[in-house]
N, C-alpha and C positions, 0 to 999 in steps of 0.2 A: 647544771646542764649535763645530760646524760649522752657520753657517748655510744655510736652504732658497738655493735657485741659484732664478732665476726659470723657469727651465728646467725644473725638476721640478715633476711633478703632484701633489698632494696629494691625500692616502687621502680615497676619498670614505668619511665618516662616519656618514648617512643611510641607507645600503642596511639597516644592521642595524635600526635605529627601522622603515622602511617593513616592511621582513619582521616587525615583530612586532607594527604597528598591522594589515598585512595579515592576520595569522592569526589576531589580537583578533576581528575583524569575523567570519571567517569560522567563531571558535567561536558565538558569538554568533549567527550565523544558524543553524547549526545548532540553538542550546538557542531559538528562536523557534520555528523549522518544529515540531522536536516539540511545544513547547507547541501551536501551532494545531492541530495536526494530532489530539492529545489532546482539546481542548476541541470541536472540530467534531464529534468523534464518528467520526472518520476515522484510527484511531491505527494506529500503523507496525507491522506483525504480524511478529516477527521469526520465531516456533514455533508451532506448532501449536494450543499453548495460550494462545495470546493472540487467538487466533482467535472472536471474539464469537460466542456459544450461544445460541438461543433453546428454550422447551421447546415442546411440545408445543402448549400450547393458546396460545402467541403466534405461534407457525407458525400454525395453522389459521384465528385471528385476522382474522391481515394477508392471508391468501388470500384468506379469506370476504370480507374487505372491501374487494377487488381493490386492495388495498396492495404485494402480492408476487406474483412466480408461484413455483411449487412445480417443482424440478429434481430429478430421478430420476437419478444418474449413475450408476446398473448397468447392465450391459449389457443391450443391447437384448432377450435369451433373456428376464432375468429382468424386465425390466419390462414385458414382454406379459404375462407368467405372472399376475402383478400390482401393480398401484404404486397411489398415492394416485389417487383422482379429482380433477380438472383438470391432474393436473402432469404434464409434459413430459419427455423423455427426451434427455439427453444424457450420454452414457457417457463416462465419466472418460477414458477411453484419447484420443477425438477429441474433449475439452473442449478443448486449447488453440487445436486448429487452427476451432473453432467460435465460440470465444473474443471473437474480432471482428467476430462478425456480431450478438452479443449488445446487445441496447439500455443504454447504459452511466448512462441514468434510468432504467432499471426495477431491481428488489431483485429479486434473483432469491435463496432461498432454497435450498439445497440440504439433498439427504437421499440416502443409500444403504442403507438397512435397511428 
């Protein structure tokens, strides 16, 4: 049996514990953010259908009560023709590039039918 020389380094042993207290933590933040993000009311939309609905008379609701504005995103042909009254026109097609000029305190509700 050959002993260590003082000359050689010895395996550092640590790197594997650090790699797995590092990625403890960072599942762990992850299962936080979703919960707050859940509980705030602000939950991670990954499909379509997870996309919060309101019906009809909780739209007209939060208008009436200048809680929301009302977003028309047909195109502009068909929102002259006609849309809700007070609500504004921004057509799905230059939604993204309009996107930030939007007020990111106001609820803006959308509608296309």
């Amino acid at each position: 049996m050959q002993k260590p020389t003082k000359g050689k380094k010895r395996k550092n042993n640590a790197l594997p514990i650090v790699l797995f207290i590092a990625l403890g933590l960072i599942g762990m933040g992850v299962l936080v953010y979703q919960g707050v993000r859940g509980l705030t009311g602000n939950p991670i939309i990954k499909s379509q259908d997870d996309v919060p609905r309101l019906s009809v008379e909780e739209a007209y609701q939060a208008v009436r009560q200048g809680q929301a504005v009302l977003v028309d995103t047909r195109s502009v042909e068909q929102f002259a023709e006609l849309h809700a009254l007070g609500a504004i026109n921004l057509p799905i097609g230059s939604l993204e590039s309009t996107l930030a000029s939007l007020d990111p305190e106001v609820w803006y509700i959308t509608y296309c039918t």
